[in-house]
N, C-alpha and C positions, 0 to 999 in steps of 0.2 A: 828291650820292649818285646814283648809277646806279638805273635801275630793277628790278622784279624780274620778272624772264625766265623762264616757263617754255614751252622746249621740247621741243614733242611729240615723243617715240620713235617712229623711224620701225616700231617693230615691232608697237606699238599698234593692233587692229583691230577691239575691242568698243567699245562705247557710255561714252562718261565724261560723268560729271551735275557741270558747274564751276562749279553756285549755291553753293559756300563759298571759290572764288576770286573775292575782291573787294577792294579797299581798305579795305572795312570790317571784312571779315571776317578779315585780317591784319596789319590796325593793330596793332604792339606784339609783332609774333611774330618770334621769332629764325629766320634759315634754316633750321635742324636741325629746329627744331618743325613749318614749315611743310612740311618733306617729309615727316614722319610722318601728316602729315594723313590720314585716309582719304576718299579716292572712293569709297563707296560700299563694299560688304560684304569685296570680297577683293583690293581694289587701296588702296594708299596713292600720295599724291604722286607720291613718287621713283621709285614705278612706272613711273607714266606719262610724269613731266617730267625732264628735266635744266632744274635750276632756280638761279638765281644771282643775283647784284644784290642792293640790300639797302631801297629806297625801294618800298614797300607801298602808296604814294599812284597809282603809277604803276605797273600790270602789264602787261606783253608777252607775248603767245601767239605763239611763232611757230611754223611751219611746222604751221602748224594747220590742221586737216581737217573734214570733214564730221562726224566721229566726237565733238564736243566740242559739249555742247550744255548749254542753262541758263547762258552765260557775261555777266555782267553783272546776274544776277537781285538784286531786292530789293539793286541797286548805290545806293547815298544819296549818295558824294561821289568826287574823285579820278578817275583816266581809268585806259581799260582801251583797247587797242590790240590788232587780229588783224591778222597778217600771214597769211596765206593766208585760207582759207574756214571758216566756222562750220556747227554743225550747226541746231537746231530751239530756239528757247521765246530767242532772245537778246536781251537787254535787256528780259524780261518783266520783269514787275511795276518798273521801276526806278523809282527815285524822286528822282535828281539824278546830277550827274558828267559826266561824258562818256566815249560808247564811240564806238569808232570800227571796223568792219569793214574792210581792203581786200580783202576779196574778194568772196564770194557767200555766203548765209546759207540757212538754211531755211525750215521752216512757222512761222509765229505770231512774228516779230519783233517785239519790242514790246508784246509783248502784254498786256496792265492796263498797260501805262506811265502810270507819274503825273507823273513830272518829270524834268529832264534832256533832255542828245540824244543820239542813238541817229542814228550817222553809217554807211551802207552805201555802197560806190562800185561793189561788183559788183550783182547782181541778188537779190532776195529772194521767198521762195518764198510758198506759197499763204497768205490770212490772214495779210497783215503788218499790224501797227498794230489787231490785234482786239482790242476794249474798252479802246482805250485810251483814258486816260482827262484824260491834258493832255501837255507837252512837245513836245520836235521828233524829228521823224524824217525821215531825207531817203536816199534810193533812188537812186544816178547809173546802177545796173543798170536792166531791166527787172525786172517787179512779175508776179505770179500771179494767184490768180483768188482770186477774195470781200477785194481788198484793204478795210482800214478796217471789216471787219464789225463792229457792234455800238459804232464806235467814238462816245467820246460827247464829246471837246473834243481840241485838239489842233491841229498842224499836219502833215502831212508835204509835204515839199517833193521834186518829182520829176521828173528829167530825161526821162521817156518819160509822154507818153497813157498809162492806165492802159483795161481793158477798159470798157466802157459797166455801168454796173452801177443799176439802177431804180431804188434807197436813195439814190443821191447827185444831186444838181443842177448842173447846167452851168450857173453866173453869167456866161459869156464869158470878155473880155480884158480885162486889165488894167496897170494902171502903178501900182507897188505901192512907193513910195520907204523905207516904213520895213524894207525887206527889206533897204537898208543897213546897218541894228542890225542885224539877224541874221547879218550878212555878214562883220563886223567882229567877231563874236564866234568867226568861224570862223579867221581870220586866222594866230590863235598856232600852229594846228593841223597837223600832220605829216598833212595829207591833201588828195586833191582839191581836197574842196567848199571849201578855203582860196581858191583862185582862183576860186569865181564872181563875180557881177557882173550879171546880168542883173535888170533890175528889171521887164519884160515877163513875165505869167504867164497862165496859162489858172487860175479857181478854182474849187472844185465844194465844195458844203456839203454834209453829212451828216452821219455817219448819217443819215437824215429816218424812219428806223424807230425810234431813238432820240431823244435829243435834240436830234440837229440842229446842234449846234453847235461840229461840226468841220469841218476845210478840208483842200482837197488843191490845192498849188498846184504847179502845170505850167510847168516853166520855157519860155520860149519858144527856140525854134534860131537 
């Protein structure tokens, strides 16, 4: 079974809230059903998406914009895929699956994430990973400012230094082998981080305003 596709109208230029496109939240739903859906008070589905394919485990956003935000929320299992750029709050609260961004996201990526990974290869904006609370997250973009606030267990893994921020600790450098498993979990994946390989990282713990016991590790050049 093919996946299910929804593509953004290029004529679309208000705010779309897509915390009820999930794999969970359309497990069991016929096409016809899931364009009636409503976005919110005065737009349905079909509104916004031309939408096809018929496997609900697997969603595709394409030609996605900044305009699409909440995509991935309270996600529990199955993968979600953006082909262009997301708006704000992506992959909050998730709590298993796998999303994958290729472009550039907003504010608060990740945000309560409990479980799962939350995959970005563009850049993500201010307060990514705030309060979150375990899983992975991983940044090939550039990162904004108060990354990791409040956050209290977790990993994100990041291609770029991150600003200096007083909450977090610089542990150095390291040779970090079991980033193999995580490496090899990325493999099957239609993205980037499929080809990393570096077992070289820079680690930094925090929150230390919280509990302390999350990581940010810095992939080496």
């Amino acid at each position: 079974m093919s996946a299910t596709i929804f593509t953004l109208k290029p004529t679309v230029t208000h705010t779309v809230d897509c915390r009820s496109l999930t794999p969970d939240m359309l497990v069991g739903k016929a096409l016809a059903e899931i364009k009636a859906l409503r976005l919110g008070a005065q737009h349905t589905v079909a509104d916004v998406f031309d939408v096809t394919g018929e496997d609900t485990r697997h969603i595709v956003f394409k030609q996605a914009r900044t305009c699409l935000h909440h995509i991935g929320y309270q996600m529990k299992s199955g993968q979600i895929t953006i082909e262009g750029d997301a708006g704000d709050f992506i992959g909050a609260a998730m709590q298993g699956g796998v999303l994958i961004c290729k472009g550039n996201v907003g504010e608060r990526a990740g945000d309560t994430m409990r479980r799962g990974m939350l995959l970005i290869e563009g850049d993500a904006g201010e307060y990514c990973a705030s309060t979150m609370k375990a899983g992975t997250l991983g940044v090939l973009g550039k990162t904004g400012a108060r990354l990791g606030y409040g956050m209290k267990r977790g990993t994100l893994l990041l291609a770029h230094v991150p600003a200096t921020q007083a909450t977090w600790l610089d542990c150095g450098w390291h040779t970090l082998p079991f980033l193999n498993i995580l490496y090899k979990s990325f493999k099957a994946l239609d993205s980037k981080f499929a080809t990393l390989t570096q077992m070289r990282v820079q680690r930094f713990v925090g929150d230390v305003s919280g509990l302390g016991k999350a990581e940010i590790l810095v992939l080496a050049k």
